[in-house]
N, C-alpha and C positions, 0 to 999 in steps of 0.2 A: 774675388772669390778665393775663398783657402782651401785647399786642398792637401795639407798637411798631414803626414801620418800621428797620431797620436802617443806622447810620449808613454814610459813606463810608468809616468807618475801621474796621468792622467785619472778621471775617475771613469771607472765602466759603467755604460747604463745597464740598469736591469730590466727588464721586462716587468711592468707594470702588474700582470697577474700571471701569476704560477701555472701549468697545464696540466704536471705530473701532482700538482698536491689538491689544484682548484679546477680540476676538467669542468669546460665547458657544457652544459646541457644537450643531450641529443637533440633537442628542440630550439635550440639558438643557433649550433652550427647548422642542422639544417635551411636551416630560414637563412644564415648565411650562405649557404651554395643553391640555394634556391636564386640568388642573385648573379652566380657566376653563372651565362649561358653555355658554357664550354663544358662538357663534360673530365675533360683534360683537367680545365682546372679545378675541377673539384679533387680528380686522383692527386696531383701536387700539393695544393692544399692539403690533401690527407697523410700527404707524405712528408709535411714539414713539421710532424712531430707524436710519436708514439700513441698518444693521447685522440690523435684527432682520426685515425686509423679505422674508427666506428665507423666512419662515413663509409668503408666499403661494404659493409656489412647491413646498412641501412633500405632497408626493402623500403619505406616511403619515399624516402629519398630521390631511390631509381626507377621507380614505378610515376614516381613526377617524373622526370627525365626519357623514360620512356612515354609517357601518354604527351609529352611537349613537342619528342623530335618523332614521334612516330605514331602522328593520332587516329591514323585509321590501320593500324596494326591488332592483331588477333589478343596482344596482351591487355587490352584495352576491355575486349567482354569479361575477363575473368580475373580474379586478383592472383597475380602473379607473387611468389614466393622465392621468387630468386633474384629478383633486384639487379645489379649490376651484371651476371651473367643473361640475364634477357635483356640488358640494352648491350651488349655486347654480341649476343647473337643477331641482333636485327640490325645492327651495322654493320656487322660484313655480311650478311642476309642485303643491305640495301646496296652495299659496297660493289658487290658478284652481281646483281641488278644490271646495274652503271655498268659495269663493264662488257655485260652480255654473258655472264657467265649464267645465270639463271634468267626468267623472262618471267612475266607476269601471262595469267592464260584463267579464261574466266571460259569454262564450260557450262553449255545452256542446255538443258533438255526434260530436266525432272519440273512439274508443273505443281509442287510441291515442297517442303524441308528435306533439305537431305538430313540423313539420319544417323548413317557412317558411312567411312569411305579405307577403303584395305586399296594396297599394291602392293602388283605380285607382276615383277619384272616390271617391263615399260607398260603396264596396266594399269588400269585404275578402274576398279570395282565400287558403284555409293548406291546405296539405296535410300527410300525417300518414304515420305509418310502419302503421294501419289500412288504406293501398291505396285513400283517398278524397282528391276535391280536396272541400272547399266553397268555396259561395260565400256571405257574410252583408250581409246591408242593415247597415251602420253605426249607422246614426240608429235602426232598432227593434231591433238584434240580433239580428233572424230568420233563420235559415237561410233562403236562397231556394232555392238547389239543393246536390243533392249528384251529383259526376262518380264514378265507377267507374272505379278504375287497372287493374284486371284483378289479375295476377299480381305486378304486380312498386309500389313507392312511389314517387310523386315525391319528387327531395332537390334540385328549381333549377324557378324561377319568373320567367319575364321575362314583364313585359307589354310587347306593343306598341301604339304613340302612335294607331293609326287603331282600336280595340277587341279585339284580339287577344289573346290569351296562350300563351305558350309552358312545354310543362313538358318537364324532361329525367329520364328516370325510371330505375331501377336496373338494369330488362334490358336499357337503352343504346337506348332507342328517344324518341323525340320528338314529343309532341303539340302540334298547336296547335288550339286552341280559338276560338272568334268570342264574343264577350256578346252580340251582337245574336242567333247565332242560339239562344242558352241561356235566357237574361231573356223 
């Protein structure tokens, strides 16, 4: 085996196709990091030449990446438009997981769709198209109360800054509610 540095009168190779004069198709390099399972190596790859750079900016790209390493994630119902910054949130989103810094918490109690869902402190306020609002402690998941829409769902939820909440509900009428006098 040689291992010889190569003289001054050597000939250099060139690179067979140009990048800066012949860029590659956004639809070839794709389908190439479509091959690399690393997301890593796709940013390296993108980094090994001015030209190839599109990759981070490519929303189909990362929206693959995201539905491959995160397939029952919420970007998953909706098409996402931020590509690499949503698979980057949902890795240290899984990251803080693993560690115990976040926890997964699946609250039961609307017999229904929720509809929205507001917090206001360690609260969490969702109402549902079952014609209830709750209210849950964050930190144990307990339903603390449940409100009675009557007839008709709330579908808007604003809280206000002094303990208040407002809901606007389906037979066009308006509640507003206190936490001081419900908690």
């Amino acid at each position: 085996m040689n291992l010889s540095i190569p003289s001054a009168n050597s000939r250099i190779l060139r690179p067979c196709f140009d990048f800066i004069d012949n860029p590659l198709p956004i639809d070839v390099l794709r389908l190439i990091c479509f091959f690399l399972d690393n997301p890593k190596d796709v940013v390296h790859f993108g980094l090994a030449n001015r030209c190839l750079t599109v990759l981070f900016s490519d929303v189909e790209l990362w929206n693959a990446f995201v539905h491959k390493h995160f397939p029952f994630s919420y970007a998953k119902l909706e098409l996402r438009r931020e590509g690499l910054s949503c698979y980057k949130r949902l890795t240290i989103i899984r990251s803080n997981i693993r560690s115990g810094i976040y926890r997964f918490q699946t609250l039961k109690g609307h017999q229904h769709h929720v509809t929205r869902l507001e917090i206001w402190g360690r609260k969490l306020i969702s109402s549902s198209y079952d014609r209830t609002i709750k209210i849950w402690d964050l930190n144990s998941g307990k339903e603390l109360q449940t409100l009675e829409q009557g007839g008709s769902w709330s579908n808007n939820i604003t809280i206000v800054n002094d303990g208040k909440f407002v809901f606007s509900a389906e037979d066009y009428t308006i509640r507003i509610w206190d936490f001081n006098n419900l908690l």
